[in-house]
ZADO-1210 file (C-alpha; in nm, 4 decimals, padded with zeros to 6 digits):
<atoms>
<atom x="-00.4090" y="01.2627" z="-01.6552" code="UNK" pos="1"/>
<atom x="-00.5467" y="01.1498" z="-01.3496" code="UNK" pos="2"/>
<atom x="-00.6506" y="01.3393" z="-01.0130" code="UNK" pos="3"/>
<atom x="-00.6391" y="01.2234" z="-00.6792" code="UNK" pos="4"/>
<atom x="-00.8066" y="01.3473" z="-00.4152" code="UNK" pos="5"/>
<atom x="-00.8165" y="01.1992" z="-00.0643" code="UNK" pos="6"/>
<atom x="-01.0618" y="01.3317" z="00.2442" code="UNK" pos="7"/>
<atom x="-00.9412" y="01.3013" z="00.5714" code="UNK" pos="8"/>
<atom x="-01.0721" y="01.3245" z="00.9093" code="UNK" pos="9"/>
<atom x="-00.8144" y="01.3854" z="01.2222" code="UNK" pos="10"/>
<atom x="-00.9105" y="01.3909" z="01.5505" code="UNK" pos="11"/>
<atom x="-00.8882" y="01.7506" z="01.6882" code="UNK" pos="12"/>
<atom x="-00.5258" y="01.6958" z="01.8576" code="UNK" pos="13"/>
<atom x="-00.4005" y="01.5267" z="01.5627" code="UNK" pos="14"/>
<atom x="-00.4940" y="01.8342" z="01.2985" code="UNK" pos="15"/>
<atom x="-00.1035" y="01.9756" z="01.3621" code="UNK" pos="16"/>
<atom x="00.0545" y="01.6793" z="01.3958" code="UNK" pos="17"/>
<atom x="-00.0733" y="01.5925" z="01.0667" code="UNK" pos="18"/>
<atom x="00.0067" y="01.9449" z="00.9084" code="UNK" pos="19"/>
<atom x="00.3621" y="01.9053" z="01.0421" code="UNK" pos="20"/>
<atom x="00.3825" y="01.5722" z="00.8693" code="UNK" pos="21"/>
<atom x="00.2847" y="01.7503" z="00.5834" code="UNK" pos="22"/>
<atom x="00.4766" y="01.9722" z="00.5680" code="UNK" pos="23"/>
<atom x="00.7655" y="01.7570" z="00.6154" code="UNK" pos="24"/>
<atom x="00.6827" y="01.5254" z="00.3272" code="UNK" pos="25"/>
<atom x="00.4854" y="01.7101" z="00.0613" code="UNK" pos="26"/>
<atom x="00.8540" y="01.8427" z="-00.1414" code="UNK" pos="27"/>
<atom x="00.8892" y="01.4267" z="-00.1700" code="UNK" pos="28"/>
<atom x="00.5053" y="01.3202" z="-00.2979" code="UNK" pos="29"/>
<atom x="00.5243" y="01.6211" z="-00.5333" code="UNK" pos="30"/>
<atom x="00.8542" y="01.4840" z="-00.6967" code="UNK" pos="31"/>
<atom x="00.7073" y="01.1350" z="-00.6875" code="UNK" pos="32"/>
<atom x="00.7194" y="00.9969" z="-01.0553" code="UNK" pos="33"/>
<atom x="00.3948" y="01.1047" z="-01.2220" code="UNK" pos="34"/>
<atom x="00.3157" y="01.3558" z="-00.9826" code="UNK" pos="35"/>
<atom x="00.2658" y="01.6761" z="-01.1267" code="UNK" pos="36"/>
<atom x="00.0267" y="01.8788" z="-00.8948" code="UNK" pos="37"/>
<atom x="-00.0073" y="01.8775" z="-00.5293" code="UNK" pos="38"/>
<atom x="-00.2420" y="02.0595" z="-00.2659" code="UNK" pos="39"/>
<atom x="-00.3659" y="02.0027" z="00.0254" code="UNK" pos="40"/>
<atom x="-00.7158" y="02.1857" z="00.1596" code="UNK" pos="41"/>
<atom x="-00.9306" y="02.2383" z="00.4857" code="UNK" pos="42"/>
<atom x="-01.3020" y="02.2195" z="00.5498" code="UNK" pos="43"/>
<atom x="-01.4256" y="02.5740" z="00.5953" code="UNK" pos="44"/>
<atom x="-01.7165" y="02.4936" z="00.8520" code="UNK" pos="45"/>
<atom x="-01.4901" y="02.1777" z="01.0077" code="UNK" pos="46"/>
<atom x="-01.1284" y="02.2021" z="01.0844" code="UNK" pos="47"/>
<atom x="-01.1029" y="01.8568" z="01.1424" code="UNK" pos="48"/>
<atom x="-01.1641" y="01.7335" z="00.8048" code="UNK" pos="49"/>
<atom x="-00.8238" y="01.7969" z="00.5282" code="UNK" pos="50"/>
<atom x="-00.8360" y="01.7096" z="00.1357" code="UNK" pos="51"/>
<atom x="-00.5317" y="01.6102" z="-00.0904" code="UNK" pos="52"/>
<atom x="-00.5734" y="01.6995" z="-00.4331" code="UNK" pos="53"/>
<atom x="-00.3171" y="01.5600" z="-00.6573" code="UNK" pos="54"/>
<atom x="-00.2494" y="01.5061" z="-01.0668" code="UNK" pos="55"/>
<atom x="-00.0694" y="01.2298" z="-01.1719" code="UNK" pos="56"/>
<atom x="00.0515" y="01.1198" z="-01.5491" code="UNK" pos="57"/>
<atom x="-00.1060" y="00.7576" z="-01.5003" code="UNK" pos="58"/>
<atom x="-00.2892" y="00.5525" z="-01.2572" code="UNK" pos="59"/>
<atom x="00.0243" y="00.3493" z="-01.2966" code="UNK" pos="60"/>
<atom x="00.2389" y="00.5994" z="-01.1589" code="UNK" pos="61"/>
<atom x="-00.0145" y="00.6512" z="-00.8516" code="UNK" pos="62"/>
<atom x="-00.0059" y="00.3089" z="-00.7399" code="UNK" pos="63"/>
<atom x="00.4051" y="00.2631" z="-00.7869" code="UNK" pos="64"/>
<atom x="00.4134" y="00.6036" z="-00.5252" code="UNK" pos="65"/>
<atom x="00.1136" y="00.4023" z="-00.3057" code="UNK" pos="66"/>
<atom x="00.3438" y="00.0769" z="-00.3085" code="UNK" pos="67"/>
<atom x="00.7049" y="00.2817" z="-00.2279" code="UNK" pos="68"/>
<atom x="00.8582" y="00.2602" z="00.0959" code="UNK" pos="69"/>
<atom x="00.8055" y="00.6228" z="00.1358" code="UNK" pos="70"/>
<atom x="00.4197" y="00.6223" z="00.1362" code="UNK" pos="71"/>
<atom x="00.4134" y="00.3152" z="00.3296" code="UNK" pos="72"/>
<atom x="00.6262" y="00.4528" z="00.5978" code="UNK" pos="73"/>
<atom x="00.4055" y="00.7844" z="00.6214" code="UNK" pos="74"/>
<atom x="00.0408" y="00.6131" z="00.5639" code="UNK" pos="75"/>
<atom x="00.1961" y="00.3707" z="00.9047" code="UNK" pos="76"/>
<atom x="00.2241" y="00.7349" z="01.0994" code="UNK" pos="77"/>
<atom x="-00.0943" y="00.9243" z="00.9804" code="UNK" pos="78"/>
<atom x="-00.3147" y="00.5932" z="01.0213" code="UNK" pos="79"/>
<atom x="-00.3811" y="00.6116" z="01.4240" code="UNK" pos="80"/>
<atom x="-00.4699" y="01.0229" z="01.3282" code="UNK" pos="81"/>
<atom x="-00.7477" y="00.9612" z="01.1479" code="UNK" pos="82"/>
<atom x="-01.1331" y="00.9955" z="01.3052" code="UNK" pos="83"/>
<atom x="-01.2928" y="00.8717" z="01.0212" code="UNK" pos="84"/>
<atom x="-01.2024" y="00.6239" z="00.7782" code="UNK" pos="85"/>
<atom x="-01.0111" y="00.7824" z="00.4861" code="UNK" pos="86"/>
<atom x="-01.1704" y="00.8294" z="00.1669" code="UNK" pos="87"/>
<atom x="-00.9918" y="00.8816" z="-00.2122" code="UNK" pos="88"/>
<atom x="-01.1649" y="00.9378" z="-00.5541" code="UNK" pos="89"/>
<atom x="-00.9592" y="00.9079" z="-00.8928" code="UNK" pos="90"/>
<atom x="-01.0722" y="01.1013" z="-01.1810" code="UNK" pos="91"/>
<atom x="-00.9833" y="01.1046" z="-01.6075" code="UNK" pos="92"/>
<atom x="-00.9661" y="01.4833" z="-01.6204" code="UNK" pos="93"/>
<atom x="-01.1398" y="01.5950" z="-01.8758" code="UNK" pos="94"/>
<atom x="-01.1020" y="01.9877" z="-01.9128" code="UNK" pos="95"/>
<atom x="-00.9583" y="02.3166" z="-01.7560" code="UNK" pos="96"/>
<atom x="-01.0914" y="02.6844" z="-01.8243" code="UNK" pos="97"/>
<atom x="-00.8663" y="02.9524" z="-01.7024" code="UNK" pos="98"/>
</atoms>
């Protein structure tokens, strides 16, 4: 299994335009192939600054969602939202204790 997760810095304005988008498209990366997991979190001492944490069956599966027409289409709308450059870690996970 691998997890995703992606940091992301809006510009103040942009925070609920991005939520919205969100919100809109999260039912659709969730039932991606390979996705398993999805959430999405905000900096406690900076509003600005979101997190996507995803699971997905194989880094193969990632990359087919990061090359579909879907992803493309929504990466094109959240790009000129961004403050900072975007950031995304992939991990093997290794263990869970409940």
């Amino acid at each position: 299994m691998l997890v995703r997760i992606v940091k992301m810095g809006f510009y103040r304005q942009n925070v609920d335009v991005f939520l919205e988008s969100f919100e809109n498209n999260k039912t659709k990366i969730r039932n991606s192939n390979g996705c398993t997991f999805l959430e999405l979190y905000r900096d406690k001492n900076n509003p600005t600054i979101l997190f996507t944490y995803s699971y997905w069956e194989s880094d193969a599966q990632l990359q087919e969602y990061r090359q579909s027409k879907d992803f493309k289409t929504l990466w094109k709308t959240l790009k000129p939202l961004f403050s900072i450059r975007p950031e995304a870690w992939s991990f093997d996970k290794l263990e869970t204790l409940d």
